[in-house]
C-alpha positions in Angstrom: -16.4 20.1 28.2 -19.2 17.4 27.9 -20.4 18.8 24.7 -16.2 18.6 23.1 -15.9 14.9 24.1 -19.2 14.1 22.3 -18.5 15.7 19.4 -14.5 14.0 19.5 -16.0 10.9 20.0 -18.4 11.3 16.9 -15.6 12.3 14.9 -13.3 9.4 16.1 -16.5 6.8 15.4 -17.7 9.0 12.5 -14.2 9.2 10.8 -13.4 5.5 11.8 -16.7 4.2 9.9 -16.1 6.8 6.7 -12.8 5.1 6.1 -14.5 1.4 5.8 -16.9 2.4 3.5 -15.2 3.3 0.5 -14.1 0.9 -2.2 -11.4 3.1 -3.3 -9.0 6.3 -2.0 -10.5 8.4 -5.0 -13.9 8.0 -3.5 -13.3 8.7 -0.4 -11.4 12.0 -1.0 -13.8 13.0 -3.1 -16.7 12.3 -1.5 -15.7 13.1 2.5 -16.1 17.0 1.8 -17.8 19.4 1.3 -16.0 21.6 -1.6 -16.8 24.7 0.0 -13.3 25.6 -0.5 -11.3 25.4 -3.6 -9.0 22.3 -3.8 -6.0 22.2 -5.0 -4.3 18.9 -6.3 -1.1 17.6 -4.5 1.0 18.0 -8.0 -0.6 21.8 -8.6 0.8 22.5 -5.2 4.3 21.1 -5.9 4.3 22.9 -8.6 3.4 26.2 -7.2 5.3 25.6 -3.7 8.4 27.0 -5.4 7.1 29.6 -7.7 4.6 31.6 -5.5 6.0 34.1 -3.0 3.2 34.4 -0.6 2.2 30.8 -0.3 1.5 29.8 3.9 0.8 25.9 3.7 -1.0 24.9 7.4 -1.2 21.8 9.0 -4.7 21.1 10.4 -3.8 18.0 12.3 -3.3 17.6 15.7 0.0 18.4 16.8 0.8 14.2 17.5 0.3 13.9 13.8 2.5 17.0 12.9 5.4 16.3 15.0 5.6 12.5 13.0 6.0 14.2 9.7 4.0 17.2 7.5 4.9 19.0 4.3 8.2 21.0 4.3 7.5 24.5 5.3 4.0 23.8 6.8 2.8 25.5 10.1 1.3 24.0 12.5 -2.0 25.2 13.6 -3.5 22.0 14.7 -7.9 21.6 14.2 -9.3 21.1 17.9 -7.5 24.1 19.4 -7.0 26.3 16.4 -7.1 30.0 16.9 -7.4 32.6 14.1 -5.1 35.2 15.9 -2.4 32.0 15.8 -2.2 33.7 12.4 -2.1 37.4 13.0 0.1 39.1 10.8 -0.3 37.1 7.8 -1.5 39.2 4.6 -5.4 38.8 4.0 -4.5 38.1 0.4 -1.8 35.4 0.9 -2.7 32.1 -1.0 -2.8 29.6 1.8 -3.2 26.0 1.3 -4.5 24.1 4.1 -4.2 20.1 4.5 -5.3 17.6 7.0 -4.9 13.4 6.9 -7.5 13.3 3.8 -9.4 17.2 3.6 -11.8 16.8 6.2 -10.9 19.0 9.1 -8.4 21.3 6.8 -11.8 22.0 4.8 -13.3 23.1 8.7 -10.0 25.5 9.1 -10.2 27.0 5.5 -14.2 27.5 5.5 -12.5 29.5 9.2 -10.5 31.1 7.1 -12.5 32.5 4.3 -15.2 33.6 7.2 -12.2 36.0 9.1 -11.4 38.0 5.4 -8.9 35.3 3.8 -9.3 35.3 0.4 -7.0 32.9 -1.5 -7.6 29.4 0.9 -7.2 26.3 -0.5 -7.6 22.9 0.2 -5.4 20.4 -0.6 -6.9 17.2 -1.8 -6.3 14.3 -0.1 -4.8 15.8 2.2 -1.1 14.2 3.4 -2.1 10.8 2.6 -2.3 11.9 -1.1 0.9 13.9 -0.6 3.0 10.9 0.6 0.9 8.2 -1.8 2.3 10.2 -4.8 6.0 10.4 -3.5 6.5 13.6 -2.1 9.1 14.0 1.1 7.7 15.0 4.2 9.6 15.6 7.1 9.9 15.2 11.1 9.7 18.1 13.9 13.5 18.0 13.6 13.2 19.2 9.7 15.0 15.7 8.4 13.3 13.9 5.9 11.1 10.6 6.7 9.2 7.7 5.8 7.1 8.0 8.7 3.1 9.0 8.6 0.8 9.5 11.3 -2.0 6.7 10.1 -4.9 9.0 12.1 -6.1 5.3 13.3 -5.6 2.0 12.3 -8.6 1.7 10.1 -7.7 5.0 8.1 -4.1 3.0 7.6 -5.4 1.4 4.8 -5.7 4.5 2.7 -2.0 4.8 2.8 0.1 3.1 0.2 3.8 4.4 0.8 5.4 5.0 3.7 5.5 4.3 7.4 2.8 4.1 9.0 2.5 5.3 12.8 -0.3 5.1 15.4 -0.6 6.8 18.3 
């Protein structure tokens, strides 16, 4: 228990000091991960949101962030309490795409991903900050559209340029 609030509280400080560094969006989101899994843009995947068939898109916030607004169609499986058997039943070979606030902790869930067998994870780039920044809807727990977005923290809020924001 010790061990979980130390690391939280290094990702809190860690994430909060990351999002004052950068000059610009772009360099943040592409420098705050890895790449070990395959990004996709947030215009590829409106584009391929309504052509492929076996497309699972996962929300890897926490479920606060979710229930203010995510992607239409997303599943919540949430990055401090995820659980692989959360997704039993779902086709090894389904492309999933995977988002967070920026790519960060989706990244974590897809590199959990690829290690169980899936083979067609990506990671969408920029996350839901991208997402709503280039106009695309996202909608409350009740399934109607909004304008809100969870901010993750005050000092991430600047990275958002459209929409609502919302702090917890």
């Amino acid at each position: 228990m010790k061990r979980q609030f130390i690391i939280l509280l290094f990702l809190t400080l860690g994430f909060s000091a990351f999002a004052q560094e950068y000059e610009s969006f772009e360099e943040l989101k592409n420098d705050i991960i890895s790449k070990t899994i395959p990004l996709i843009s947030v215009e590829n995947l409106k584009k391929v949101e309504k052509t492929k068939s076996k497309l699972l898109i996962i929300d890897a916030r926490e479920e606060s962030e979710y229930n203010v607004s995510h992607i239409k169609g997303a599943e919540y499986v949430g990055y401090d309490n995820f659980k692989i058997k959360n997704l039993k039943g779902v086709d090894r070979e389904t492309t999933i795409v995977v988002y967070c606030s920026v790519g960060y902790r989706s990244e974590k869930i897809g590199e959990k991903l690829k290690k169980v067998g899936f083979t067609k994870v990506m990671n969408l780039q920029g996350g839901i900050f991208d997402w709503v920044n280039k106009g695309y809807s996202v909608y409350d727990n009740e399934g109607n559209k909004t304008k809100k977005i969870h901010a993750y923290s005050k000092s991430w809020s600047k990275w958002l340029t459209k929409g609502e924001k919302v702090y917890e």
